[in-house]
C-alpha positions as CSV (number, residue, x, y, z in Angstrom):
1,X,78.8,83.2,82.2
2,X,82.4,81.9,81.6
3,X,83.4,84.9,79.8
4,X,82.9,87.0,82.5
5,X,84.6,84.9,84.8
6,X,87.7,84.9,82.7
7,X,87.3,89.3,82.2
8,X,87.1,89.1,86.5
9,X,90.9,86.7,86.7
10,X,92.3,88.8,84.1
11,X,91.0,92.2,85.9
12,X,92.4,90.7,89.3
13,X,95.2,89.9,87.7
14,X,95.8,93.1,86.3
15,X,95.3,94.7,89.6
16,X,98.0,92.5,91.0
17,X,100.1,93.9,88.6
18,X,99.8,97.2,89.4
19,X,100.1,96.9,92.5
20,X,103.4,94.7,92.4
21,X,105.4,96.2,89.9
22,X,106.2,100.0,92.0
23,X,107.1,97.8,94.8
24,X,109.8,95.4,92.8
25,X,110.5,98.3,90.1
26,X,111.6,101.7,92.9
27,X,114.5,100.4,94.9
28,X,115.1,102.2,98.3
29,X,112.0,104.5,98.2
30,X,109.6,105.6,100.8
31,X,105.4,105.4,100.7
32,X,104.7,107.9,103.3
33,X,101.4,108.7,104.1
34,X,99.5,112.2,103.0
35,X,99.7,113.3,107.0
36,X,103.6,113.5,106.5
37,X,103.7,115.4,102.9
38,X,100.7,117.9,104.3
39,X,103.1,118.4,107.5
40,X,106.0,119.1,105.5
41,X,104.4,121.5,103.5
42,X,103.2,123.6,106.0
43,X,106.5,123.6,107.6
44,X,107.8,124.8,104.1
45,X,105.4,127.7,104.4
46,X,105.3,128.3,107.8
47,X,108.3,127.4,110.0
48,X,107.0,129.0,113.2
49,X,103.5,127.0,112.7
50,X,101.9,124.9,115.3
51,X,98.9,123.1,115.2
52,X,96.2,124.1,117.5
53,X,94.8,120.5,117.8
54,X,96.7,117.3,119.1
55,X,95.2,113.4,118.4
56,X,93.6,112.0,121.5
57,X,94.9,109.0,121.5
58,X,98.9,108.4,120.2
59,X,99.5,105.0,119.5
60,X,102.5,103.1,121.9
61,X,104.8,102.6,118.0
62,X,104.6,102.5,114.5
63,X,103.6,98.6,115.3
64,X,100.5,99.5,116.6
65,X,99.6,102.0,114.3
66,X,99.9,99.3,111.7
67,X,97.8,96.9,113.5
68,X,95.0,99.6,113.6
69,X,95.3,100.2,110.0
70,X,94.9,96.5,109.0
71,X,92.4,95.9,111.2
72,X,90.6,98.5,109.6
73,X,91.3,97.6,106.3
74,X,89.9,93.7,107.3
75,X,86.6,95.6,108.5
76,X,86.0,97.5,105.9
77,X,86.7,94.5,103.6
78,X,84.5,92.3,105.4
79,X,81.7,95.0,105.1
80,X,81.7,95.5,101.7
81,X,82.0,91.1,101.3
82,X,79.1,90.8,103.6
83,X,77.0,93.5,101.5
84,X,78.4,92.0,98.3
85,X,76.9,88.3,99.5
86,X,73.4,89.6,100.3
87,X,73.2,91.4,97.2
88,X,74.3,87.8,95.5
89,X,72.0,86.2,97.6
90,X,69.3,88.2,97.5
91,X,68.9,88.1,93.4
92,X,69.6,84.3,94.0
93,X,66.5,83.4,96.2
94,X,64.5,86.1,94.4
95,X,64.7,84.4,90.9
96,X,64.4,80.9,92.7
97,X,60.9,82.2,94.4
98,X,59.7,83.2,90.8
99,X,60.3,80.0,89.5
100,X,58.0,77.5,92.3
């Protein structure tokens, strides 16, 4: 069981890394989203192009839009936790039925 806990800290770790080193490594360089490279290529292609569908509802900044996106984010992270715990805690109380 410790072995496996040590293969999990050095996988997180390793994720870290990844994550980490573009951000330090690329100075002055933009992550834009795949919206903004799709709409730039269409433009290349098509100047005169207009889309024939509009979002219903524009967030007030580029503040807001980052709230929504990390709020989503914390959902979806808090789904997959929660479903992660039963699982846990499901094979738990199983095995401890099994033993009485």
């Amino acid at each position: 069981m410790k072995k496996n806990g040590l293969i999990i800290v050095v996988l997180l770790l390793l994720c870290a890394v990844i994550v980490c080193v573009p951000l330090l490594t690329i100075k002055d360089s933009e992550f834009g989203g795949a919206d903004g490279q799709a709409e730039e290529a269409i433009t290349a292609i098509d100047p005169d192009y207009e889309p024939w569908a509009s979002s219903i509802l524009e967030p007030p900044g580029g503040e807001t839009e980052s709230l929504l996106f990390a709020l989503q984010a914390a959902i979806g992270a808090g789904v997959v936790c929660f479903g992660l715990g039963y699982l846990v805690a499901r094979r738990k109380y199983r095995s401890a039925g099994q033993t009485e």
